[in-house]
C-alpha positions as a Markdown table, in Angstrom:
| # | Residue | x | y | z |
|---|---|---|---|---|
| 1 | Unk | -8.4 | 47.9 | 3.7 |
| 2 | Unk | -4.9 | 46.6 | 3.7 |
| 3 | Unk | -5.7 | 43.9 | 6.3 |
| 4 | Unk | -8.8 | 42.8 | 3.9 |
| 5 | Unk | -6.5 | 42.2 | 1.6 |
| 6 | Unk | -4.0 | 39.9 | 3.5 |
| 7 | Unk | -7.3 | 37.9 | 4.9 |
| 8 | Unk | -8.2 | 37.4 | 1.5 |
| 9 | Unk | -5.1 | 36.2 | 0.3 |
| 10 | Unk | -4.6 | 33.7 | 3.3 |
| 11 | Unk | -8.4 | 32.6 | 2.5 |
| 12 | Unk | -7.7 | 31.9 | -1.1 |
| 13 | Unk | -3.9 | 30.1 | -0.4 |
| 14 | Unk | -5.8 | 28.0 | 2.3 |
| 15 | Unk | -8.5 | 26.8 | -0.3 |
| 16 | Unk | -5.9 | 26.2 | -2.7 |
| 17 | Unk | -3.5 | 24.4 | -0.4 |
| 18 | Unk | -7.0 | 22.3 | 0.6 |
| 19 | Unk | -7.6 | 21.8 | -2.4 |
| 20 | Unk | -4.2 | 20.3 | -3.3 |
| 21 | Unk | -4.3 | 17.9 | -0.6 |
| 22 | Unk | -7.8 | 16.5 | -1.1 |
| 23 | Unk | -7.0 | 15.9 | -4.6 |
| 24 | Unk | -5.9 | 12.3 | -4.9 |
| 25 | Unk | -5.7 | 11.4 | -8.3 |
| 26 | Unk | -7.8 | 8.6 | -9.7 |
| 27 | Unk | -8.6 | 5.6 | -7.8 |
| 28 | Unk | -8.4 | 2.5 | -9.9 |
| 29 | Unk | -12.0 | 0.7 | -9.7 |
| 30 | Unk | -12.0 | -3.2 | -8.9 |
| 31 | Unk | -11.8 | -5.0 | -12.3 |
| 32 | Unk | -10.0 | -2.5 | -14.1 |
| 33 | Unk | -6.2 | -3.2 | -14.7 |
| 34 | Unk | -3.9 | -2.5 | -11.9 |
| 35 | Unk | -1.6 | 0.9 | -12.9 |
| 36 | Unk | 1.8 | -0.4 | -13.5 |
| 37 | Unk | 4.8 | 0.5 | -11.8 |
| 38 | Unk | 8.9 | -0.6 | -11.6 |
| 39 | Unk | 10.5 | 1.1 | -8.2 |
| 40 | Unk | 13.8 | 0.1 | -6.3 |
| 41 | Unk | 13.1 | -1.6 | -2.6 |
| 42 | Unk | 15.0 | -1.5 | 0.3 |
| 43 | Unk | 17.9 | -3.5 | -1.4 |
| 44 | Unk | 17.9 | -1.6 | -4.4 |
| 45 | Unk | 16.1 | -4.3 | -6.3 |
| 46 | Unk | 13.5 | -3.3 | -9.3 |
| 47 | Unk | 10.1 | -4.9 | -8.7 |
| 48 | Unk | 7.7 | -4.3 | -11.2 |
| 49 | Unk | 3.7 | -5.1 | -11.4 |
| 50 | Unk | 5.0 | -7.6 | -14.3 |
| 51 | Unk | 6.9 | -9.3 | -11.4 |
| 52 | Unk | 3.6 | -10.3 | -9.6 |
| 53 | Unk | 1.8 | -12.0 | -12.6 |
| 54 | Unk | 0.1 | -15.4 | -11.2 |
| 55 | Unk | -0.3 | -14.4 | -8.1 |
| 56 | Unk | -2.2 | -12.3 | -6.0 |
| 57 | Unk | -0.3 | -8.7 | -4.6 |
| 58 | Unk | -1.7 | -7.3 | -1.5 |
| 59 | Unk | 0.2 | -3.6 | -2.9 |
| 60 | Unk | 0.0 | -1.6 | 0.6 |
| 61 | Unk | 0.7 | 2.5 | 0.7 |
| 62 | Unk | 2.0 | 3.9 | 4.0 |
| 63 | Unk | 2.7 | 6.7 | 5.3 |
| 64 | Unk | 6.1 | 7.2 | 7.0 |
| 65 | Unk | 8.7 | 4.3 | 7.7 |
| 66 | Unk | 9.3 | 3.2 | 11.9 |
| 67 | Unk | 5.6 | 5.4 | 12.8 |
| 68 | Unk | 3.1 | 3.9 | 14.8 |
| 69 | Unk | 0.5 | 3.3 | 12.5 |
| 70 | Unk | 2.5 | 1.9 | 10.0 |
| 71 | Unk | 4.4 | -0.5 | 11.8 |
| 72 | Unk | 1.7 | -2.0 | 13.4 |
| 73 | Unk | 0.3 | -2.4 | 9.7 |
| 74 | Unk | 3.8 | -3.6 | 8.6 |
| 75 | Unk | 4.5 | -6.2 | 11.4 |
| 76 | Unk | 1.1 | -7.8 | 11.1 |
| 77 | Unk | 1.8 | -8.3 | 7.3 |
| 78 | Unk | 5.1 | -9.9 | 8.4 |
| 79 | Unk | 3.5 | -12.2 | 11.4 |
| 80 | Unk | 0.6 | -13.1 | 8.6 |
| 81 | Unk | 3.0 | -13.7 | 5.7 |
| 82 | Unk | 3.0 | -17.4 | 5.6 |
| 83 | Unk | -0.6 | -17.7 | 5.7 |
| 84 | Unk | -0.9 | -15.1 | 3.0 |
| 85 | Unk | 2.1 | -17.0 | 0.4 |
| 86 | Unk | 0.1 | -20.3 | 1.6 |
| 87 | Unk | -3.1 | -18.4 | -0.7 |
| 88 | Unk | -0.6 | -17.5 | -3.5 |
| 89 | Unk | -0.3 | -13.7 | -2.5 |
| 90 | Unk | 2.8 | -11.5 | -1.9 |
| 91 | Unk | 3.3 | -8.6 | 0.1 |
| 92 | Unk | 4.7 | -5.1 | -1.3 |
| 93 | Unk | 4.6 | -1.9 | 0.4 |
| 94 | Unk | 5.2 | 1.3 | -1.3 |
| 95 | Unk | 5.7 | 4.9 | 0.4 |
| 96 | Unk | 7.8 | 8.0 | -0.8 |
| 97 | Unk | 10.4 | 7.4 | 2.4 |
| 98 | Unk | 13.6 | 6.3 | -0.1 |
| 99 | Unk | 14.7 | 2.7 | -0.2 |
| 100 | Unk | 18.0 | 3.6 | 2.7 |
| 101 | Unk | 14.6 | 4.7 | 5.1 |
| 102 | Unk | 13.1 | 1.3 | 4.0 |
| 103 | Unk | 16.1 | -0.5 | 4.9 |
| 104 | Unk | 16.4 | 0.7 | 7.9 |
| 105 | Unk | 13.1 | 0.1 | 8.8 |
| 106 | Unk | 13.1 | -3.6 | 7.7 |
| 107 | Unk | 15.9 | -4.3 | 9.3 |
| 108 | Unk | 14.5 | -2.6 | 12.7 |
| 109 | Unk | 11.4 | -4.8 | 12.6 |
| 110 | Unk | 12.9 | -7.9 | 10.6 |
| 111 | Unk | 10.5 | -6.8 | 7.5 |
| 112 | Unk | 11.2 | -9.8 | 4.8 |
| 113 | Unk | 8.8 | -8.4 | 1.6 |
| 114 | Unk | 10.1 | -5.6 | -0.6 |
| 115 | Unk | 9.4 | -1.9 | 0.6 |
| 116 | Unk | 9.2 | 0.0 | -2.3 |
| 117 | Unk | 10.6 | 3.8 | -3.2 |
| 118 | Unk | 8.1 | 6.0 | -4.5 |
| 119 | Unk | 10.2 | 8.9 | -3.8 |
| 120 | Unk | 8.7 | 11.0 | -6.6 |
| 121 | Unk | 5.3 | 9.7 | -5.4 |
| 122 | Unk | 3.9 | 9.0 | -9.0 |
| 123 | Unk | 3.3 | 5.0 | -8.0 |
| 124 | Unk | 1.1 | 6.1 | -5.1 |
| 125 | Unk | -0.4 | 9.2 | -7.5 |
| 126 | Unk | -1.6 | 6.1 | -10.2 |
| 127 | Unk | -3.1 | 4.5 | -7.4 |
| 128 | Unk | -4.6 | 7.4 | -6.0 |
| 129 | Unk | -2.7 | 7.0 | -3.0 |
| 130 | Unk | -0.9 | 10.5 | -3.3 |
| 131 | Unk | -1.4 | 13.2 | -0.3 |
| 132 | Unk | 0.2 | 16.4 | -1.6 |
| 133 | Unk | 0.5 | 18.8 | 0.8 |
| 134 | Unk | 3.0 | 21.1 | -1.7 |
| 135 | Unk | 5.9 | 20.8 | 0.5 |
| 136 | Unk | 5.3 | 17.3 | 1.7 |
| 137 | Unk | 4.2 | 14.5 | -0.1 |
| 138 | Unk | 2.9 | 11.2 | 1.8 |
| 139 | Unk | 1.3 | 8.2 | 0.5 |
| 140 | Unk | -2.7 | 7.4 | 2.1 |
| 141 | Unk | -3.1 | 4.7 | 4.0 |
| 142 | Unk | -5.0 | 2.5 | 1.1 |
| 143 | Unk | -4.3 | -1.3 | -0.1 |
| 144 | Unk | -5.3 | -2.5 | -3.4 |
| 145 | Unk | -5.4 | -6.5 | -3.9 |
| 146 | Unk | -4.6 | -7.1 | -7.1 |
| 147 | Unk | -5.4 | -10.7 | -9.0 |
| 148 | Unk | -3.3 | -12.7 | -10.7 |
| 149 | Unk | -4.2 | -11.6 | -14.3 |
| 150 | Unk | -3.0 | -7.9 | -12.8 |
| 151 | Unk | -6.1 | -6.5 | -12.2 |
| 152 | Unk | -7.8 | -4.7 | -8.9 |
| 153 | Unk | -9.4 | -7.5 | -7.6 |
| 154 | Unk | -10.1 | -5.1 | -4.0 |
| 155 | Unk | -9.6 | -1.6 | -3.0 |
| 156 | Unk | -9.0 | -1.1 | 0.9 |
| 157 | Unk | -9.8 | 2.9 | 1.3 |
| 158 | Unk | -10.2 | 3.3 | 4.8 |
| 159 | Unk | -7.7 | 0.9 | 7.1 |
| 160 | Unk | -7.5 | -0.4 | 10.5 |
| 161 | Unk | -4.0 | -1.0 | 11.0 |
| 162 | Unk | -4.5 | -3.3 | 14.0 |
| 163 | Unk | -6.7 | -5.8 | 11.5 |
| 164 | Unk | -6.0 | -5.0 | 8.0 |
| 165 | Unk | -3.6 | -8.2 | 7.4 |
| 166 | Unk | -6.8 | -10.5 | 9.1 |
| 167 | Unk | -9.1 | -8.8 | 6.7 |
| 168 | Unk | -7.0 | -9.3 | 3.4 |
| 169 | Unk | -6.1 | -13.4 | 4.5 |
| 170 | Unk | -10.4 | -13.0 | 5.0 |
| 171 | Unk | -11.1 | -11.7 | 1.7 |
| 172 | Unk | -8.1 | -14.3 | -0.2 |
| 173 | Unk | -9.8 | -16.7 | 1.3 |
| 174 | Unk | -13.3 | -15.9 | -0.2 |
| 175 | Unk | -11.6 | -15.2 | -3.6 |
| 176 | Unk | -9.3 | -18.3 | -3.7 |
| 177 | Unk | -12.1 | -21.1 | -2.1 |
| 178 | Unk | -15.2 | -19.6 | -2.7 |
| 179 | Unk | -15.5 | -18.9 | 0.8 |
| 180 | Unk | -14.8 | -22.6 | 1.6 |
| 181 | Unk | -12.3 | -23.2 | 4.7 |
| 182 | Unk | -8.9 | -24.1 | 3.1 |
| 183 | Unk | -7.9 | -27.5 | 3.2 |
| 184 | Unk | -5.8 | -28.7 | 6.0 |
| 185 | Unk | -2.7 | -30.0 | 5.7 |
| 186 | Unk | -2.3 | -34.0 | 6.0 |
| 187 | Unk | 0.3 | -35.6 | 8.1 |
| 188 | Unk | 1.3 | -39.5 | 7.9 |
| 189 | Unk | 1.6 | -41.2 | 10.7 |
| 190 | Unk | 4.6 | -43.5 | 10.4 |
């Protein structure tokens, strides 16, 4: 009888605990105004949503700072960054690692955008980015592009690593031409 008991307990702090970590908060829906926020990056610096305003923000959670996945997310973003500022975008990432973890992880991989620190993870909680396992708190792998006018202009819920910074630059260009190729830059002969 006493064993009945402990298997039911175990059952009931497993569904809980399953529970917990499914439960991610609410998702902001495209169109609907992008929840704020005001964190310290990697240098300490305050960046707020407000900060953004005219220009598009490709806001990326990660995980964990320097882990496979992530850096490969990371470094694309950097090796796509001129083409992304070209379309009027900037590039923020936010996990709960704190901003010394960020710093040393942008300098490791020569990161130049702001890596914010969500340490209490209630940034990635408004976004519902949040995984709470109890103990351990780690942001979900999801991007939200937000518009100029601060707004979710695209949710990215479910991301390949190894072509989410093609697939953002894809979609910019849709919303910033109409799906027109971008002009070409002119040069003069002289």
């Amino acid at each position: 009888m006493k064993w009945l008991a402990v298997a039911a307990a175990v059952i009931i702090f497993a569904a809980v605990f399953v529970a917990r970590a499914a439960r991610a908060g609410d998702l902001p829906t495209v169109g609907q105004a992008a929840p704020d926020f005001r964190l310290p990056d990697q240098n300490g610096l305050q960046h707020a949503l407000q900060d953004f305003r005219g220009k598009y923000l490709v806001l990326y959670f990660y995980p964990k700072d320097d882990t496979p996945g992530c850096t490969q997310e990371a470094c694309a973003f950097r090796d796509d960054l001129n083409q992304l500022t070209a379309m009027g975008a900037q590039v923020v990432g936010v996990s709960v690692d704190d901003s010394n973890s960020h710093a040393e992880f942008a300098k490791k991989y020569h990161l130049p955008f702001p890596l914010l620190a969500d340490k209490s993870g209630a940034v990635a909680a408004s976004y519902g980015a949040l995984l709470n396992l109890g103990i351990l708190k780690v942001a979900r792998r999801y991007t939200f592009l937000i518009d100029p006018q601060g707004n979710i202009s695209r949710q990215y819920l479910s991301v390949d690593t190894s072509r989410h910074s093609t697939e953002i630059i894809q979609d910019l260009k849709k919303l910033t031409t109409g799906g027109k190729p971008l002009p070409q830059p002119t040069t003069l002969n002289q």
